[in-house]
OpenMM code with the backbone's topology and positions (N, CA, C; nanometers):
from openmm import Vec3, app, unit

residues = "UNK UNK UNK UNK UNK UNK UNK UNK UNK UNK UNK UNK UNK UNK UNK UNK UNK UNK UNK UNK UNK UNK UNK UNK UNK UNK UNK UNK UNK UNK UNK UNK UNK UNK UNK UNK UNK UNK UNK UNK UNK UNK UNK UNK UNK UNK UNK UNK UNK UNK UNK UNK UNK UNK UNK UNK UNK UNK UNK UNK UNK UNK UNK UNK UNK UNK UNK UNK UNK UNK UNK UNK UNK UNK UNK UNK UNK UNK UNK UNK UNK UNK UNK UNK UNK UNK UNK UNK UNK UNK UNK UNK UNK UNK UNK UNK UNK UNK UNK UNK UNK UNK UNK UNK UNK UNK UNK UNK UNK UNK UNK UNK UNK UNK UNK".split()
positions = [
    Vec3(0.0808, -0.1208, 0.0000),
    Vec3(0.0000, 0.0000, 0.0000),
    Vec3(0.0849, 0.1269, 0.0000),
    Vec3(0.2286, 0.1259, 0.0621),
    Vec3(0.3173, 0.2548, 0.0237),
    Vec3(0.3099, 0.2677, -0.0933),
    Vec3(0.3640, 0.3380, -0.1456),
    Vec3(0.3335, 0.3745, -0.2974),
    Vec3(0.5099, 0.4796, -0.2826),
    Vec3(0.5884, 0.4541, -0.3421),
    Vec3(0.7338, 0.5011, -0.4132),
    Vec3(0.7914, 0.5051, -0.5244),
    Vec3(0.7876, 0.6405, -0.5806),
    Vec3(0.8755, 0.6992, -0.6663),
    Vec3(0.9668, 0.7421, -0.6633),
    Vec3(1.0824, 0.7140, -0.7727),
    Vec3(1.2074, 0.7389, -0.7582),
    Vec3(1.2495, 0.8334, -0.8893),
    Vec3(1.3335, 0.9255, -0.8940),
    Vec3(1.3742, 1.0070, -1.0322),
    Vec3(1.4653, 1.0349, -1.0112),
    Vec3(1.5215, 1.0940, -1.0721),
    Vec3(1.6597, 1.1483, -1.0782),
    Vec3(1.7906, 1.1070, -1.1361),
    Vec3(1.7291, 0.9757, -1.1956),
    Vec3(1.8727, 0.8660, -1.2064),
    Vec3(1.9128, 0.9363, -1.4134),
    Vec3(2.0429, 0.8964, -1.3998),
    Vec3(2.0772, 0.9523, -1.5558),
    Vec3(2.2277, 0.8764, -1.5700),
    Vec3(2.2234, 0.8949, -1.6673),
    Vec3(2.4124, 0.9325, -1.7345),
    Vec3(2.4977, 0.9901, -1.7156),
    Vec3(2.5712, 0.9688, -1.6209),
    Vec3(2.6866, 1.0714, -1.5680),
    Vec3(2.8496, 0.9879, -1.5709),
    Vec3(2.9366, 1.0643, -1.5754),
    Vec3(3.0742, 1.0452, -1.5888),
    Vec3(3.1509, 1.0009, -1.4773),
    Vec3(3.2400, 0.8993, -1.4760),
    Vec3(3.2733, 0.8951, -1.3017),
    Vec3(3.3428, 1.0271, -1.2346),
    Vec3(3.3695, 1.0414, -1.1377),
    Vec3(3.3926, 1.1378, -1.0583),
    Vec3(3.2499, 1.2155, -1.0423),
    Vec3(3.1556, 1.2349, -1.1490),
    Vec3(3.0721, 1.3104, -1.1447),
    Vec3(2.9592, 1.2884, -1.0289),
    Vec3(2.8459, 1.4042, -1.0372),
    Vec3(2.6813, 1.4121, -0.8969),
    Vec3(2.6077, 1.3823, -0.9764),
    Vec3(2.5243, 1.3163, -0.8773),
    Vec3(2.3503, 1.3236, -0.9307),
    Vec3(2.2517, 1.3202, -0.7673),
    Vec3(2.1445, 1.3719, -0.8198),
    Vec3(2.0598, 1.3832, -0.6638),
    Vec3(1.9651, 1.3056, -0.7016),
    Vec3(1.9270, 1.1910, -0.6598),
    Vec3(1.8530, 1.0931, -0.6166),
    Vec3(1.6970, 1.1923, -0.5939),
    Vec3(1.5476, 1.1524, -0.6172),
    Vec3(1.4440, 1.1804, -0.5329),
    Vec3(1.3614, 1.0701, -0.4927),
    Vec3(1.3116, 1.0482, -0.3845),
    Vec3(1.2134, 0.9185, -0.3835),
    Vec3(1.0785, 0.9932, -0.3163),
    Vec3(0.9308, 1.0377, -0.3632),
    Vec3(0.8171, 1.0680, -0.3372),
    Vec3(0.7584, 0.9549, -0.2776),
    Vec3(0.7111, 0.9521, -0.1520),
    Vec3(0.6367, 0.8474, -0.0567),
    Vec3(0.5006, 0.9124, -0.0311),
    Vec3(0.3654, 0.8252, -0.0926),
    Vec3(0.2713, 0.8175, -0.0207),
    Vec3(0.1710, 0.7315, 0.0357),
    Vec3(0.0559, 0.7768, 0.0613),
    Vec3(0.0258, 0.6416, 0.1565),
    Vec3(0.0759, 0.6033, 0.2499),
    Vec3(0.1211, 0.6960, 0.3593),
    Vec3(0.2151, 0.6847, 0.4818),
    Vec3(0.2221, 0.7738, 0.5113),
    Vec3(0.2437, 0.7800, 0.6792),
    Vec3(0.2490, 0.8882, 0.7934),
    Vec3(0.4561, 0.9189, 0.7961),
    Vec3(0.4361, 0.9983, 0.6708),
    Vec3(0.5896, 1.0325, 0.6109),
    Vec3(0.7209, 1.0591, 0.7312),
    Vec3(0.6343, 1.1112, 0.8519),
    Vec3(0.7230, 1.1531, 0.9727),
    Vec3(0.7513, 1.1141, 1.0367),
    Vec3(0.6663, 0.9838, 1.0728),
    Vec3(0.7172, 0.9053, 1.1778),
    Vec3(0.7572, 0.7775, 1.0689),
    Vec3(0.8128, 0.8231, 0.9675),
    Vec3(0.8707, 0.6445, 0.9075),
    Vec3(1.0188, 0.6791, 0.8559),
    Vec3(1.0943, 0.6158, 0.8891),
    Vec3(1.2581, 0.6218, 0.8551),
    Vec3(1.2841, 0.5494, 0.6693),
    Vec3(1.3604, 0.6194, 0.6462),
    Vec3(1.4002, 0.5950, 0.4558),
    Vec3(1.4749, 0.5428, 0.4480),
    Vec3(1.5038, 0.4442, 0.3624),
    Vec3(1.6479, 0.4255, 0.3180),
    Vec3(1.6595, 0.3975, 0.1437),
    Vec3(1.7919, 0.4178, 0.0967),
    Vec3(1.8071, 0.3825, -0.0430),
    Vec3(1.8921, 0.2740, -0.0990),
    Vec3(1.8359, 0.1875, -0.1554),
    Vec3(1.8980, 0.0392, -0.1799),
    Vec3(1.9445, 0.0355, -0.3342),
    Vec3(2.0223, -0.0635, -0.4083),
    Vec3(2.0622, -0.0814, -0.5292),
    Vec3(2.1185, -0.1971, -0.5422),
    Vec3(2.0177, -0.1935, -0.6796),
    Vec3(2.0975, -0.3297, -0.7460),
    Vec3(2.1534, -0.2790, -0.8677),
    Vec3(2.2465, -0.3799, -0.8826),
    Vec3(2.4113, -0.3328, -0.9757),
    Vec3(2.3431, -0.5164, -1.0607),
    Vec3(2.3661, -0.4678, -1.2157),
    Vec3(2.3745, -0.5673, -1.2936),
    Vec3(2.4223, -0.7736, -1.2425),
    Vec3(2.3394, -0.8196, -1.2136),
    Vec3(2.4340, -0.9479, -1.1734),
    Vec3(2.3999, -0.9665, -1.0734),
    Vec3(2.3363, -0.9036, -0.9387),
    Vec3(2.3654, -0.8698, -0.8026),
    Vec3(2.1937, -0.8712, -0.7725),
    Vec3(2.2852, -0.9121, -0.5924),
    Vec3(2.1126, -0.8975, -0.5695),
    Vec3(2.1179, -0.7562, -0.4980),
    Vec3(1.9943, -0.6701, -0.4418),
    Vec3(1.9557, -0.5706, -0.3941),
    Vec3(2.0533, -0.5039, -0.2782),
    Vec3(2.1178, -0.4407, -0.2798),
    Vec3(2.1833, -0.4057, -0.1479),
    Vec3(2.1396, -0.2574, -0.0685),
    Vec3(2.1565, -0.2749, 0.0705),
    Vec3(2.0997, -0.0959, 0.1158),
    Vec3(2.2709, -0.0326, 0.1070),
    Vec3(2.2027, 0.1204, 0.0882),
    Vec3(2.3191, 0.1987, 0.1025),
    Vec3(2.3125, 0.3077, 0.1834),
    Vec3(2.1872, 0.3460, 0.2028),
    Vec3(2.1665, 0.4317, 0.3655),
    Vec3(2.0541, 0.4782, 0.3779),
    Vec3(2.0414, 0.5211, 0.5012),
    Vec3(1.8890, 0.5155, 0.5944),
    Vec3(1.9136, 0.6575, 0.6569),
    Vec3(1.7816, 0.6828, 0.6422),
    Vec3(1.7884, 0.7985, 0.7819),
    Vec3(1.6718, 0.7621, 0.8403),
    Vec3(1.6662, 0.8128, 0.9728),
    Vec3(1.5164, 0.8093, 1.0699),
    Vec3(1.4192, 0.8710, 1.0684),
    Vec3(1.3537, 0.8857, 1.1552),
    Vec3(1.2371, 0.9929, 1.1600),
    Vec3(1.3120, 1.1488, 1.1953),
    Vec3(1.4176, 1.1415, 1.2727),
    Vec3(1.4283, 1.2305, 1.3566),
    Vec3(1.5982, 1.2338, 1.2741),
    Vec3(1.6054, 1.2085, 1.1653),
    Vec3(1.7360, 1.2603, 1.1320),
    Vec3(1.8606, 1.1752, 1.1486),
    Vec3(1.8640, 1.1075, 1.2058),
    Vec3(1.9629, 1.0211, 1.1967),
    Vec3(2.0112, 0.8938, 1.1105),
    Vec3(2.1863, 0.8828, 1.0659),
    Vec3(2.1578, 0.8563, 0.9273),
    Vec3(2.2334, 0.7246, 0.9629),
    Vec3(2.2718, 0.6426, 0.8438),
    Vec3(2.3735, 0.5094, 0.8125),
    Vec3(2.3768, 0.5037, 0.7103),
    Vec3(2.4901, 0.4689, 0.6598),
    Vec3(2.5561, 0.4531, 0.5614),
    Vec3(2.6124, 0.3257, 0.5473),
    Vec3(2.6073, 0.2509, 0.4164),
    Vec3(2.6889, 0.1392, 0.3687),
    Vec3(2.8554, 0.1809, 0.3631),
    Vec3(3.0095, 0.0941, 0.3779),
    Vec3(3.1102, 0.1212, 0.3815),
    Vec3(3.1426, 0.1537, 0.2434),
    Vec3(3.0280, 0.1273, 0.1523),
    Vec3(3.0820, 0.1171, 0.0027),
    Vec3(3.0595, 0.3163, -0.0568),
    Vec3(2.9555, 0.3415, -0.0030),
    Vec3(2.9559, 0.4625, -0.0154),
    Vec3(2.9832, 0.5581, 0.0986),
    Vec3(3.0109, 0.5388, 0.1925),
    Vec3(3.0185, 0.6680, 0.2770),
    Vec3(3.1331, 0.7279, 0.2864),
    Vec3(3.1068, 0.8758, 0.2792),
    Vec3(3.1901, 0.9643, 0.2591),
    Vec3(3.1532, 1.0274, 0.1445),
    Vec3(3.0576, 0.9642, 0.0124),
    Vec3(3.0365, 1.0136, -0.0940),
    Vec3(2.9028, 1.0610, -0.1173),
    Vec3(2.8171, 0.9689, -0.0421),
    Vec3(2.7091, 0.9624, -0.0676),
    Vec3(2.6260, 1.0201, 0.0914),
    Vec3(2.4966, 1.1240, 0.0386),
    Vec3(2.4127, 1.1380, 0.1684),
    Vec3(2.2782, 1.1567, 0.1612),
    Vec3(2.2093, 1.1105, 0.2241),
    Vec3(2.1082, 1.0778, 0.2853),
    Vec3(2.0515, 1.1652, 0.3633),
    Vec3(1.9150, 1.2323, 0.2846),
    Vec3(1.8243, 1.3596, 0.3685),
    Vec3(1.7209, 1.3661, 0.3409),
    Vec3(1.6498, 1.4326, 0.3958),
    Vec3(1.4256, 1.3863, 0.4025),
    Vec3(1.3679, 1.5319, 0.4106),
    Vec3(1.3028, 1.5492, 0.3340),
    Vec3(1.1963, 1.6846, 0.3574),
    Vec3(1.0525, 1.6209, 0.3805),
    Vec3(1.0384, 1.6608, 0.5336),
    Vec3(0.8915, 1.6165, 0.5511),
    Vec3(0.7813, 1.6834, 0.5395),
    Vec3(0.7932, 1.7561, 0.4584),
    Vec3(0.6933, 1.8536, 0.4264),
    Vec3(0.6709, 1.8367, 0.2461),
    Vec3(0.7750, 1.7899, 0.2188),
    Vec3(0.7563, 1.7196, 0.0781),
    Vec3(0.7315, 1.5690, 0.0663),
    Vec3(0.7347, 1.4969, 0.1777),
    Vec3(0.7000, 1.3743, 0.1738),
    Vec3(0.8291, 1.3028, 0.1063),
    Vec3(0.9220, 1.3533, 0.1044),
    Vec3(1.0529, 1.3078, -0.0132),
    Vec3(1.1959, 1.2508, 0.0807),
    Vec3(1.2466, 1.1758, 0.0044),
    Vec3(1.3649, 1.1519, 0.0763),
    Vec3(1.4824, 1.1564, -0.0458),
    Vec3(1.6057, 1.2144, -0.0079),
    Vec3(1.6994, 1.2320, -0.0906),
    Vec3(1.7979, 1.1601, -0.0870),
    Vec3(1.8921, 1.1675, -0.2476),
    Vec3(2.0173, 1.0887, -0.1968),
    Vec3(2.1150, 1.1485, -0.2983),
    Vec3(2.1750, 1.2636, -0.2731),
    Vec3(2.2862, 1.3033, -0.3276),
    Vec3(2.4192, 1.2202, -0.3294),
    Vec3(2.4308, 1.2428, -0.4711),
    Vec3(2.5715, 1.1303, -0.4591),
    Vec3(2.7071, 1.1787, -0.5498),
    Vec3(2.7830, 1.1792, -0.4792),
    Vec3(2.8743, 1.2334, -0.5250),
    Vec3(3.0020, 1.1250, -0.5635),
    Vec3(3.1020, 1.2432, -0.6740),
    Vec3(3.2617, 1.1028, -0.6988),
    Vec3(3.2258, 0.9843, -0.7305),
    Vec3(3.1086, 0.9893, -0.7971),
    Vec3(3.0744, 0.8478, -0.8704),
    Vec3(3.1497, 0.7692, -0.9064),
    Vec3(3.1537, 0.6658, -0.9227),
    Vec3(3.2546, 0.5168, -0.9604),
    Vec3(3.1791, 0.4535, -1.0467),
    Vec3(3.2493, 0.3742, -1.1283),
    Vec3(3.1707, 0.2818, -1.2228),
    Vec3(3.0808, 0.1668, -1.2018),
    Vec3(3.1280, 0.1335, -1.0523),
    Vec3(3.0776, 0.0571, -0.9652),
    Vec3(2.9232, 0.0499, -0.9173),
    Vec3(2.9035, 0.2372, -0.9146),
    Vec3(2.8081, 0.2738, -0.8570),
    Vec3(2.6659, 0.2341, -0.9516),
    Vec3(2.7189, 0.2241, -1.0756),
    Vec3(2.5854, 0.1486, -1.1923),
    Vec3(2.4440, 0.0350, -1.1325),
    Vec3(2.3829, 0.0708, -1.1072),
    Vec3(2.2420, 0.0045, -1.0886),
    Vec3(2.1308, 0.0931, -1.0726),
    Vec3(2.0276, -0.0068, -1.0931),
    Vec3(1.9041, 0.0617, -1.0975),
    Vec3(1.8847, 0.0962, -0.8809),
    Vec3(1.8842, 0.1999, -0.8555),
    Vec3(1.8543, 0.2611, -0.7321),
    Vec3(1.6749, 0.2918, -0.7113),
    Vec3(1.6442, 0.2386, -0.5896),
    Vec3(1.5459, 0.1871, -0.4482),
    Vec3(1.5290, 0.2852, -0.3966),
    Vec3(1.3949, 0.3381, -0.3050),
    Vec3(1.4284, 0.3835, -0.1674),
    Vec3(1.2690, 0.2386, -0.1195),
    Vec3(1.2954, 0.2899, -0.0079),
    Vec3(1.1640, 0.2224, 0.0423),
    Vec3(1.2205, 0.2401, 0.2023),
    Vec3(1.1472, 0.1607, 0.2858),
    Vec3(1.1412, 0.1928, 0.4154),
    Vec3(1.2779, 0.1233, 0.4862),
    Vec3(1.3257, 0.1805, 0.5920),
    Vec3(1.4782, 0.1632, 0.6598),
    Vec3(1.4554, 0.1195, 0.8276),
    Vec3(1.5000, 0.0107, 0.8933),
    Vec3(1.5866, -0.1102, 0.8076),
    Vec3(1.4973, -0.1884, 0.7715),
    Vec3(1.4171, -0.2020, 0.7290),
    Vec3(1.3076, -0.3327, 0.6964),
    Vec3(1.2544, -0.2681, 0.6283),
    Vec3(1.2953, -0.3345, 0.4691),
    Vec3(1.1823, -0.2856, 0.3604),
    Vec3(1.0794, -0.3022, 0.3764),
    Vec3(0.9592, -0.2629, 0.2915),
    Vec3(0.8307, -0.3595, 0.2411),
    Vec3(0.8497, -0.4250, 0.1430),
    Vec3(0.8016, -0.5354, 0.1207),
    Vec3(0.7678, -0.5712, -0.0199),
    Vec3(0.6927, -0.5449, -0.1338),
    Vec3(0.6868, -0.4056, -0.1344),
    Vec3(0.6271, -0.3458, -0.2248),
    Vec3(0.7276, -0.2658, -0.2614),
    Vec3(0.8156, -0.2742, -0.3547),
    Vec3(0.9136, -0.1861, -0.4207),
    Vec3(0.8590, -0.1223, -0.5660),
    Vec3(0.9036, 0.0359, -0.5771),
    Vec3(0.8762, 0.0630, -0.7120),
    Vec3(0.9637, 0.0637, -0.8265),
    Vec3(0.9388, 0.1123, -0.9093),
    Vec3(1.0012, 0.1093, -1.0454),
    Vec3(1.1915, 0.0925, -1.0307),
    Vec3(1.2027, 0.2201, -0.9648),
    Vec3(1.3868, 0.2575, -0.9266),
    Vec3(1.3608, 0.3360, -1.0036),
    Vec3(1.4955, 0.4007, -1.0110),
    Vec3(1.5544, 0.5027, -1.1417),
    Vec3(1.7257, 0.4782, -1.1830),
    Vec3(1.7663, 0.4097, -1.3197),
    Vec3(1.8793, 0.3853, -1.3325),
    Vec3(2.0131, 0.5080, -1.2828),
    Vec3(2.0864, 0.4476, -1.2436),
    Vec3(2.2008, 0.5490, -1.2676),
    Vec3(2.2935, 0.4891, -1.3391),
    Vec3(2.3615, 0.5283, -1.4442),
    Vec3(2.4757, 0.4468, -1.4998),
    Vec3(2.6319, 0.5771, -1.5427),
    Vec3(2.6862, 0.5246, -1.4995),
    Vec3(2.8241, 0.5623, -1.4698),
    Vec3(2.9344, 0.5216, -1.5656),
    Vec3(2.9591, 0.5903, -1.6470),
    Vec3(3.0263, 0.5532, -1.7911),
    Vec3(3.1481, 0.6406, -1.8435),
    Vec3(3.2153, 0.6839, -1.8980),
    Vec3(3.3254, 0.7470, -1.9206),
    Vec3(3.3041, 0.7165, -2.1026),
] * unit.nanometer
topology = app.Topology()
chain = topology.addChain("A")
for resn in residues:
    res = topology.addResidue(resn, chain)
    for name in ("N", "CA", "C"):
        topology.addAtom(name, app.Element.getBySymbol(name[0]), res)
């Protein structure tokens, strides 16, 4: 019954940004913690970070330091700016609920990382 959209994903160069958006509705947006997951070609689903209700974040070792994790609750949205991209970083990108998904995942939005 959540309902998640994701945009933002594109074609970018390594080293290069992109800002992640994920729109959540059908949910009491403030009291529910986010996180953003990815799957990479080959691979199964992995998380890469969460924040809470109240702001507090985690990060996977694979991205942190590059990548961050932030929520406007007044937009119902959760973000994921990502920076110094790697080639690595290629998969279709998740958000859904943190630490325990639902099983209701939406579409994603690719990011692919190419030179």
């Amino acid at each position: 019954q959540v309902q998640l959209v994701e945009s933002g994903g594109g074609l970018v160069q390594p080293g290069g940004s992109l800002r992640l958006s994920c729109v959540a509705s059908r949910i009491i947006f403030r009291f529910a913690s986010m996180g953003w997951y990815r799957q990479a070609p080959g691979k199964q689903r992995e998380f890469l970070a969460g924040i809470t209700n109240v702001g507090a974040t985690n990060y996977a070792d694979s991205v942190k330091g590059r990548f961050t994790i932030s929520r406007d609750n007044a937009k119902k949205t959760v973000y994921l700016q990502m920076n110094s991209l790697k080639l690595e970083d290629t998969g279709v990108y998740y958000c859904n609920l943190f630490p325990t998904a639902t099983g209701s995942w939406g579409q994603g939005t690719q990011v692919t990382v190419s030179s």
